[in-house]
N, C-alpha and C positions, 0 to 999 in steps of 0.2 A: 504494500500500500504506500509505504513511503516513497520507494520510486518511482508510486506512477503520479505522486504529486510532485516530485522534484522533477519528472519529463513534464508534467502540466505547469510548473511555475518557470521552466526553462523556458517553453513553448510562448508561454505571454510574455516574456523580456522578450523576445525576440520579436513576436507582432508589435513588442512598445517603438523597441528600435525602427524596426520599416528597413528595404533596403532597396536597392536598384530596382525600378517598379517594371519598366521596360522587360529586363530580364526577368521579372515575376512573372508577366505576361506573358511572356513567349516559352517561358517551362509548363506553364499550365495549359497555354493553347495546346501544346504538341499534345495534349492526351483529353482533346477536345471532342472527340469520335467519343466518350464515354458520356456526351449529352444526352439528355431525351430519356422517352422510357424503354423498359427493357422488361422482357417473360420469359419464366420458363414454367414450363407445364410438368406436372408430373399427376399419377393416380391418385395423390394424395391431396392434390391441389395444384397449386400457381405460385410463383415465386416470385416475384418483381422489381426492380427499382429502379427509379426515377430523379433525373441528375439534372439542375439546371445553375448557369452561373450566376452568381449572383456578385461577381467585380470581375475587376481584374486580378487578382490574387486568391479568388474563390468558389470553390463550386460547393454545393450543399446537394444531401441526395436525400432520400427514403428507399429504403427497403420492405418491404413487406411478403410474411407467407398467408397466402389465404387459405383453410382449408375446400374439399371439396365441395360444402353446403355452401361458401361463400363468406364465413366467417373469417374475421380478420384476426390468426393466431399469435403475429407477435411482429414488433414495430423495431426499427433502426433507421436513428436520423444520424445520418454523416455528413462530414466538412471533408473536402480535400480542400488544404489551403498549402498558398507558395510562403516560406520564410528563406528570405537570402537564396541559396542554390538548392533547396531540396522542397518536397512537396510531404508533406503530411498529413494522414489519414486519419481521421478523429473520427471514429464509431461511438455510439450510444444508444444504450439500449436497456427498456425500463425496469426488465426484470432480471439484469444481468450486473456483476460490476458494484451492485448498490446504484446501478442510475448513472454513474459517473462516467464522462467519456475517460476514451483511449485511447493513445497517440500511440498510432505506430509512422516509422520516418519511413522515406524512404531509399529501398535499398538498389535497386538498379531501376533506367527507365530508358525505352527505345520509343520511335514515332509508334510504333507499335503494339507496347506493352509496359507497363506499370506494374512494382512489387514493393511491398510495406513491409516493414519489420518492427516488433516491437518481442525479442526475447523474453522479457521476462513475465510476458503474460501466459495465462494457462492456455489456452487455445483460443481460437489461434497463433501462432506465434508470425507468421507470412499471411499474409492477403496478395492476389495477383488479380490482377485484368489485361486482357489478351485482345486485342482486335484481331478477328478472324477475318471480318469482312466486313462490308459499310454497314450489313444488316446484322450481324453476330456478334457479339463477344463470347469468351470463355472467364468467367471470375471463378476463382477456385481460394478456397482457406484450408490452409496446411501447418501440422504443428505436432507437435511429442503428446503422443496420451500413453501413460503406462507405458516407456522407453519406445514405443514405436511412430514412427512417424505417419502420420492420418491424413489424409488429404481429401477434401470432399469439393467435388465440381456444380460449377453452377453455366450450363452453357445457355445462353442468353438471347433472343430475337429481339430483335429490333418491331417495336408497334405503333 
């Protein structure tokens, strides 16, 4: 717990500071294909989430699973925001964590593809998203459960 307030009170000095906004801009456009909304269907329901910008330094999303009757099982509101040269994933989610987001940084990123890390959380420990195609992504969360590494896929249309 202590470390994910010292990555949260790192996380605000650096929003306090601000830095090259240009180059904020232009690290966050390259993974600008993650706009808009996004489904995946499965037997058990629907899986979705929905990304728009909200600056230049900011995108916000929702995620949600619906089950099959149409009921909405469970809510994550995310921030990718630019600080200096790297982008960070801030998840949150009501029944998870205590409520408290979680910053995971980022650990590599291509025009193509985006990946977050944040170690020392229980799972996930990695978040990815993949542009497949203008219409696809692949978002996938991966991490250590009981010494094995877990990896669970979310491939994604475009609606």
């Amino acid at each position: 717990m202590k470390k994910i307030i010292l990555v949260a009170t790192a996380c605000i000095s650096l929003q306090a500071c601000g830095n090259n906004t240009s180059k904020e801009s232009s690290r966050l456009k390259s993974i600008s294909w993650i706009l808009g909304y996004w489904e995946m269907n499965t037997p058990e329901g629907s899986v979705t989430e929905s990304w728009i910008r909200n600056s230049d330094t900011s995108y916000s999303g929702v995620g949600k699973f619906i089950d099959s009757s149409g009921k909405v099982m469970s809510t994550e509101e995310i921030e990718i925001i630019q600080r200096g040269d790297m982008l960070l994933y801030i998840p949150t989610v009501s029944n998870q964590n205590g409520g408290e987001p979680i910053v995971f940084a980022e650990a590599f990123y291509t025009d193509t593809s985006i990946s977050f890390l944040n170690a020392e959380h229980d799972f996930p420990q990695r978040i990815t998203y993949v542009k497949t195609s203008d219409s696809t992504i692949l978002a996938y969360i991966e991490g250590d459960i009981n010494g094995e590494i877990q990896r669970i896929d979310y491939p994604y249309s475009r609606k």
